[in-house]
Structure formats: structure tokens, C-alpha cells
C-alpha positions as CSV (number, residue, x, y, z in Angstrom):
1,X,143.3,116.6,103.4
2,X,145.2,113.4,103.5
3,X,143.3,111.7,106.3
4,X,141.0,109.1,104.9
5,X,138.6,109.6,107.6
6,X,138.0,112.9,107.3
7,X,137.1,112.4,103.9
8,X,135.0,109.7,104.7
9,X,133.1,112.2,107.5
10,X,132.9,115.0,104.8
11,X,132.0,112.7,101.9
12,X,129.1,111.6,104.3
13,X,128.1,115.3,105.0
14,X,128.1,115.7,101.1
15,X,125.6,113.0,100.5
16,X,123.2,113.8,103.7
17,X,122.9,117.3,102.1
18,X,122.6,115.5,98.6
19,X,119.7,113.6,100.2
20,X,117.9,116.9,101.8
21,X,118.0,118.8,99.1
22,X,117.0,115.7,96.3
23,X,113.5,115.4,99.5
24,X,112.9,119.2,99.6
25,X,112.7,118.7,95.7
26,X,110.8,115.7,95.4
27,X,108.4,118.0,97.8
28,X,108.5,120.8,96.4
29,X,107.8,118.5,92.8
30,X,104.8,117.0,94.3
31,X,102.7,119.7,95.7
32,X,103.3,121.7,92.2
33,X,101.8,118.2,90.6
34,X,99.2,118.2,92.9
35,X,98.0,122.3,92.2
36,X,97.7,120.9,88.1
37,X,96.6,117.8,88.8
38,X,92.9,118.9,90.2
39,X,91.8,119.2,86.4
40,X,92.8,116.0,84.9
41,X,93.1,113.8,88.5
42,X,90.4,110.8,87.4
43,X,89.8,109.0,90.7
44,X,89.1,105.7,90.6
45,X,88.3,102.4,92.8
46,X,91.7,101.5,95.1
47,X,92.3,98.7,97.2
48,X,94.0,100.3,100.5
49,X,95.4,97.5,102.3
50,X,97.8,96.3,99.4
51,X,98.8,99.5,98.9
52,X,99.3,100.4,102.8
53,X,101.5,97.0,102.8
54,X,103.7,98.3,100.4
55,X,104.3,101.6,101.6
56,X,105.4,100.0,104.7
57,X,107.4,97.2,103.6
58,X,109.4,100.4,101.6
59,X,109.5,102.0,105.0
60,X,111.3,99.3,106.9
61,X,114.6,99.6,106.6
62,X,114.7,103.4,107.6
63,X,112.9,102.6,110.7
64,X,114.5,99.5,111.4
65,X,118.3,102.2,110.8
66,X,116.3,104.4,113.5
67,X,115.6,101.8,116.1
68,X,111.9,102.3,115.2
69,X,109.2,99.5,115.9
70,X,107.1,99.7,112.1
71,X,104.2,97.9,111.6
72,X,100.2,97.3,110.0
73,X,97.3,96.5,111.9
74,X,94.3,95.8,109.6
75,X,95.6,96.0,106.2
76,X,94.2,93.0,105.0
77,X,91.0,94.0,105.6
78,X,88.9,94.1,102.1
79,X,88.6,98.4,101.6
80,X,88.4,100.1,98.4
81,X,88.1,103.8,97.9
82,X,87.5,105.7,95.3
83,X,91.1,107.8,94.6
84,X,94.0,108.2,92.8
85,X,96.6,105.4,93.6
86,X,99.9,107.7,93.6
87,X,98.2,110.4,95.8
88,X,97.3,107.7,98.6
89,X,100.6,106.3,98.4
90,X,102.2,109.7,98.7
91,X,100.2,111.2,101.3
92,X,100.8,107.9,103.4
93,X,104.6,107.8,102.8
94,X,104.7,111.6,103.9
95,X,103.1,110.7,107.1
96,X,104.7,107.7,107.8
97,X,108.2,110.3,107.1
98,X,106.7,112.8,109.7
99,X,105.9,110.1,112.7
100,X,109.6,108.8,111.7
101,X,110.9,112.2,112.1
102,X,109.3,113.3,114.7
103,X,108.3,109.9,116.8
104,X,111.4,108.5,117.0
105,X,112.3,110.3,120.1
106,X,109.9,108.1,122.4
107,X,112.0,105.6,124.9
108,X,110.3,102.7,122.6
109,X,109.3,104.2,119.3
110,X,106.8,102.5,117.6
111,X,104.4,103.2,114.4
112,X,102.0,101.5,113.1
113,X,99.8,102.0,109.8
114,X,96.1,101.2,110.4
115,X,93.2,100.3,108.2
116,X,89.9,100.5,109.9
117,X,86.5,99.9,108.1
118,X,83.2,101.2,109.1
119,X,79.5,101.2,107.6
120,X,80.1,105.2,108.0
121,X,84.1,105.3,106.8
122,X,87.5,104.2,105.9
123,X,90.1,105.2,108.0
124,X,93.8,104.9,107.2
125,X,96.0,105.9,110.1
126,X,99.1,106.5,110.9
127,X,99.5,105.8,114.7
128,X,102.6,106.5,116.7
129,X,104.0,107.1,120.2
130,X,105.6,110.3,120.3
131,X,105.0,113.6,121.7
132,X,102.0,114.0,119.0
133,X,100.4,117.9,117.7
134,X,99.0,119.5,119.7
135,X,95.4,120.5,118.6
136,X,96.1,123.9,118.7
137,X,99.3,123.5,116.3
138,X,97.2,121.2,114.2
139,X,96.3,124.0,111.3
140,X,99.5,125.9,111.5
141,X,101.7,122.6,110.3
142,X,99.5,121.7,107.4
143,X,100.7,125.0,106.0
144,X,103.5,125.0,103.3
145,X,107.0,125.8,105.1
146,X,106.1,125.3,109.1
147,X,107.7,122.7,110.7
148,X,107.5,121.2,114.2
149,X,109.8,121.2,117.2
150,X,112.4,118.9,117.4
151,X,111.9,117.4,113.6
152,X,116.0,117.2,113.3
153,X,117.8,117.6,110.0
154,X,115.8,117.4,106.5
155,X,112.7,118.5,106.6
156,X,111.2,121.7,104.9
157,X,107.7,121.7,106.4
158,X,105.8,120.6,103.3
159,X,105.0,117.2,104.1
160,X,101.5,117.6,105.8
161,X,101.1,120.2,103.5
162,X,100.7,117.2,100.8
163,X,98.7,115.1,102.8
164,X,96.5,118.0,103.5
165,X,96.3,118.8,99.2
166,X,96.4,115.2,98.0
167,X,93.4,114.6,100.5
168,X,91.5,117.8,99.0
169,X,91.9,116.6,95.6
170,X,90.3,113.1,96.3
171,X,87.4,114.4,99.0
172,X,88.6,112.5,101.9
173,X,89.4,114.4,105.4
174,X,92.8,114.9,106.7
């Protein structure tokens, strides 16, 4: 081919599919990590609303690419749990990947990550305005390999699988 951009258009295609398969991986990785680490995981005290901030700050600039309103509400209210640091972040970066996938299609898409503290609970949310699960689908996509409608490109159906596992391995409810 000697137009330049065609091989910009295919070069492109070449890196998308670089950047599916290298997520599907990184997946893939990190539910096998999570099935050894229930032996040696030692949970201990973590600060959510740093971390939350983080994971959100890292999160930007895809939604900001996607037209997507990202934001916290709550995070810098004082909560500690007791868990493992690299699980929380990971199940919260999967979720915030699903309601990018799969809330961006709403007229005004917005997310936001919440922190909520009760006497009874710590709640940290992922809140968005798209079409949502529906209750009855709610058990079916936290199985390895099912993914919603209308997810687009990339996705293998494993991310609420790790939320669901990560959230096993440190007691709290998904």
C-alpha cells in the first residue's frame, strides 16, 4: 500500500487489537491472581477515599476522550476498611471500565464514584446514567465470559467477574 492513510487507518486497527488483547490479558492475569491469592491475601486497614481519588484521576482522560462527565462525591470522607489495597483498586477500576463501556451511550453521560459512610457500612459506588442491569441479568454478568448488550469493542465479560472475586476474598458484598 502506498497511501499513507491507509496505513495510518490499519496501523490504528493494529494497536486497538494490541490494546484488546494486552485488557483481555491483564483480565484474564488478574482473576488467576485472585483464585491463589485467597491463601496468602493479608487484609489490612485502607483508607478508601485516597484511593477512590486516584482511581479516578487515572480514569480521566478516557472519559474525558469519550465525552463522559467523571467525577467523586464523598471521597474525602474519613473511611478505612479492612482489605487488600490492589484488590480495591482493581475491582473499582473494573467498574469504573464497565459504566465507561457501557454508560457512555446516555444523551449526557455522567459517572460518578461515591463514598458513603454509615454506623452500619461503607459503601463505595460506582453511579452512572445509562441503561443500568437489569435485576434479573444481575447474576448472569458476574459470571466469567458473559457480557452485556451494547458493550462495543474490547471487552471479554470478565470484569464483574473480578469485582465479584476480589470482593469474596475481602468479605465485603458486591
Amino acid at each position: 500500500q502506498t497511501d499513507p492513510a491507509v496505513w495510518r487507518e490499519q496501523l490504528q486497527g493494529i494497536l486497538a487489537s494490541q490494546a484488546r488483547s494486552s485488557h483481555y490479558v491483564a483480565q484474564l492475569l488478574a482473576l488467576a491472581r485472585a483464585d491463589e491469592a485467597q491463601s496468602a491475601l493479608r487484609l489490612r486497614p485502607v483508607a478508601l477515599g485516597p484511593l477512590a481519588r486516584e482511581v479516578v484521576l487515572r480514569s480521566l482522560r478516557q472519559a474525558d476522550r469519550q465525552g463522559v462527565d467523571l467525577g467523586g462525591q464523598g471521597l474525602d470522607t474519613p473511611a478505612e476498611v479492612v482489605g487488600d489495597a490492589v484488590l480495591i483498586e482493581g475491582l473499582l477500576t473494573n467498574l469504573l471500565d464497565n459504566a465507561l463501556r457501557y454508560g457512555a451511550g446516555a444523551a449526557e453521560p455522567r459517572i460518578t464514584v461515591d463514598l458513603a459512610v454509615s454506623e452500619e457500612a461503607v459503601a463505595l459506588c460506582v453511579l452512572d446514567n445509562g441503561a443500568g442491569i437489569a435485576p434479573t441479568e444481575r447474576a448472569r454478568l458476574q459470571r466469567r465470559g458473559e457480557r452485556g448488550e451494547g458493550g462495543g469493542d474490547g471487552g471479554a465479560g470478565l470484569g464483574l467477574a473480578i469485582v465479584r472475586r476480589y470482593a469474596q476474598l475481602m468479605g465485603a458484598r458486591f
